[in-house]
Phi, psi and omega in degrees: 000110138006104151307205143274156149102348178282142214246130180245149179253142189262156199297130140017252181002279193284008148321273168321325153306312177270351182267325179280349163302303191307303180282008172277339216272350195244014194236287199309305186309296179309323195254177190276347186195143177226140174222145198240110139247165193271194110023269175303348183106322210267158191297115178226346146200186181186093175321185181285334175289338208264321191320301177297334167319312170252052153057051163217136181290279197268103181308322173337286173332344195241336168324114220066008179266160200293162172287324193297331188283345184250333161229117197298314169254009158336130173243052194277328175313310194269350159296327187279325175273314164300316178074014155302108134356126154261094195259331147199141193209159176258138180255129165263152083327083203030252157288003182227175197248027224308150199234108193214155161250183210206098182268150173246152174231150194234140178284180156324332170262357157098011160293135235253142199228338169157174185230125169274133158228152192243144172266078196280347172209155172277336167209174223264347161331322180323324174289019194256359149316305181296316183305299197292328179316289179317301182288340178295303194290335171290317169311334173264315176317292197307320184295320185282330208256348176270262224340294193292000184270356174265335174291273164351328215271161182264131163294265206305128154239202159320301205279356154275322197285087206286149188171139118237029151287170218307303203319302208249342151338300191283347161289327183306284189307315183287334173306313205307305192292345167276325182296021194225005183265187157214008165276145167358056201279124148281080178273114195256168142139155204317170169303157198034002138334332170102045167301273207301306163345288184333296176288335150302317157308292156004280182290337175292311193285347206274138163309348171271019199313318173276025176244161175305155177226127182217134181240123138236134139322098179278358206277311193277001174305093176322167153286328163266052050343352191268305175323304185298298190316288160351287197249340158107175196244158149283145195300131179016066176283346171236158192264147212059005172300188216249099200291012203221010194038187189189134189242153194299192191269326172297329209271311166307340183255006198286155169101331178224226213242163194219109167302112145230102192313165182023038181302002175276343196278331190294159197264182186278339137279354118336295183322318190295304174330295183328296166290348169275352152298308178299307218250329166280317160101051184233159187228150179232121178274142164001134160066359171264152170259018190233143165257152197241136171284144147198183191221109182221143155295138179264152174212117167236142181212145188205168156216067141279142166272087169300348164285348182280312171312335194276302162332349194229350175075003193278351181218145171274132185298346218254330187270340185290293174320297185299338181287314177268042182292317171221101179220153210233134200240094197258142189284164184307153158300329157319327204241050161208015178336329203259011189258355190293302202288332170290317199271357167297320177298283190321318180285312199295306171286332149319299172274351153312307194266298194336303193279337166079041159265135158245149176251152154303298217133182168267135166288163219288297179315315188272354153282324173296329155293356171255352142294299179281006155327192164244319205069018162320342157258046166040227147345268177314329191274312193277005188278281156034272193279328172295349183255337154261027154241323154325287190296346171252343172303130187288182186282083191125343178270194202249175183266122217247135163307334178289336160259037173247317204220130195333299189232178208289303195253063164262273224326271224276008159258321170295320182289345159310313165304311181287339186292306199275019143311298202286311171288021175233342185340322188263009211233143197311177195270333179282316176310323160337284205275359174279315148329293193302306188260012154293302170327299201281325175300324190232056144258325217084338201284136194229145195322338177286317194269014172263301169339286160338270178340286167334300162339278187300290200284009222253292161352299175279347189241032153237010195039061173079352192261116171342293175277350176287315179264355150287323180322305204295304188294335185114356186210150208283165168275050166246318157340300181296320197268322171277341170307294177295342165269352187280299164341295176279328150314313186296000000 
């Protein structure tokens, strides 16, 4: 016995026992109607609400009777025999609907001995807050998953990647026969050239077109970041990590295609990861102790010379095979001259309806200057210059050289310079540069605004990335970083 005052906790059990008393005996009170069967299915009680509810006079009468004799469309049956729960349904009744559940009970042995249902509404409007709730969050559910299945989906097929000279015909024909692969595509060639177009088409052509296409960049990626963008985090692999984890970019694209822009840029240990991905085709996230099977195409692209990387130790030879299995080399805009009107024309009606200007076109002069132009950002650059000769062009006119480019004669002074660049390549270094600042005096062009200039294209033909365009100029990036703030102060 308890002394006084002393408080004891009664066994587990009869806890449990009284809690399942309580709340059945406050459910029967709360709700509108209750019925009990055994074993068989058959009536073994039945409160006082419900028999009027279903138009019996005398409750008595239905006791022992099958449930279907009392409720026709009853599934207590199918509770008794599954020993499943019906936690809510709508049940009919002759003209009207009841909003009802379905319990099964169990002996001590946990064998199932007969089932209760409760009527919680006489008619089922009651549900329509709950219904309409329901139906908001699947609409929104639906909505989130087309967004991201349209962020995944590839824009770009074949018939954009625009062209039908010798050059980019022949970039064409190999993709078409690697989309019909699942192997490994390598795509080299200078920035802006159209890598990620390319690959998209690729993937668009591919049996896997209605599986995802996920592009990361790696350049634009810290490095310590990357590893997680990649292979994805474990639920609190880390302190701030995502207690619910998060998967990488292999994991987001399996079953379709995984873009890895500037892969010349990743370091050499990634580089290792990587291949141990490629050759088990398995992924490990961050903080986890399990490997995940997948299936992704690989497409890698750069405009690194990567046998010089394998040479220089800057890339592993073991990931260079594996990455070069097929690869596509798209030439620069300088060797596609004859893809420029085609590919102008296309821009031209673009930025035409963007902007709601109708155009002539480029007159005949400023095209043959964007024909002998060089184009060092390719593409990008003259999409560039076209959407600024679109927006300064009058309305109804022709497309002018003074609307491409700050001044009328940078086309023929920078292409003097690149020309005599190029044509000295092989010639000793004081004729070089003595060529070269020949070059530059009678362009006009003065040394601050070459510097500038350099600067601006070294930048741009690394898409922003820093170390990439220092890499490029020769010098490092804090070098680089004081330049450009000397620049921009000047």
């Amino acid at each position: 016995m308890p002394k006084r005052g002393e408080v004891t906790q009664a066994p587990r059990e009869d806890l449990r026992e009284l809690a399942a008393r309580a709340l059945s005996s406050q459910f029967v009170d709360l709700c509108q109607g209750a019925v009990i069967v055994d074993a068989d299915a058959r009536v073994v009680w039945i409160n006082g609400q419900y028999p009027a509810r279903l138009g019996i006079a005398d409750p008595a009468t239905v006791i022992g009777q099958p449930i279907e004799a009392l409720i026709p469309n009853s599934l207590l049956r199918d509770v008794v025999e599954s020993g499943q729960p019906m936690l809510l349904d709508i049940m009919d009744f002759d003209d009207a609907s009841f909003v009802v559940s379905r319990l099964p009970l169990r002996d001590s042995t946990g064998r199932v001995i007969g089932a209760v249902g409760f009527m919680l509404y006489d008619d089922a409007r009651h549900l329509a807050p709950v219904v309409s709730r329901y139906q908001r969050l699947c609409s929104d559910l639906a909505e989130t998953r087309r967004k991201l299945g349209e962020a995944r989906r590839t824009r770009y097929s074949f018939s954009a990647f625009i062209g039908a000279g010798q050059a980019c015909t022949a970039v064409k024909q190999l993709a078409r026969r690697a989309a019909r692969t699942s192997a490994p595509v390598l795509i080299l060639g200078e920035t802006g050239t159209g890598k990620e177009l390319l690959a998209q088409a690729i993937h668009t052509a591919s049996p896997r077109a209605n599986a995802p296409f996920v592009a990361v960049n790696i350049a634009a990626v810290p490095e310590t970041l990357l590893e997680a963008e990649f292979f994805g985090v474990a639920p609190g692999a880390y302190t701030g990590a995502d207690k619910r984890g998060r998967d990488g970019k292999f994991k987001l694209a399996d079953g379709g295609t995984l873009l890895l822009d500037e892969i010349g840029d990743m370091s050499l240990a990634l580089q290792a990861k990587l291949l141990r991905v490629l050759q088990e085709g398995e992924i490990e996230r961050l903080g986890d102790d399990r490997s995940r099977k997948i299936n992704v195409r690989i497409v890698a692209a750069t405009n690194v010379d990567l046998q010089s990387a394998v040479k220089e130790g800057r890339f592993r030879s073991d990931l260079y095979y594996r990455l070069n299995v097929y690869p596509i080399q798209i030439p620069p805009l300088r060797e596609r001259v004859a893809d420029i009107p085609a590919l102008v024309e296309a821009m031209l009606e673009r930025f035409g309806t963007l902007y709601e200007k109708k155009l002539l076109g480029v007159s005949d002069k400023t095209m043959q200057a964007i024909k002998q132009y060089q184009w060092p950002g390719n593409i990008r650059e003259l999409e560039n210059m076209i959407e600024r000769g679109a927006i300064l062009a009058p309305h109804g006119g022709w497309i002018e050289q003074e609307h491409l480019f700050t001044h009328v004669g940078e086309i023929d002074d920078r292409d003097a310079l690149i020309s005599a660049s190029g044509s000295l390549e092989n010639k000793p270094e004081p004729c070089r540069t003595a060529a070269l600042l020949d070059a530059i005096l009678g362009s006009g062009i003065s040394l601050d605004d070459l510097e500038s200039g350099l600067l601006d294209e070294a930048v741009r033909r690394a898409d922003g990335n820093l170390a990439g365009a220092a890499r490029t100029l020769g010098i490092t990036r804090p070098q680089l970083q004081y330049r450009l703030k000397k620049k921009d102060v000047a």
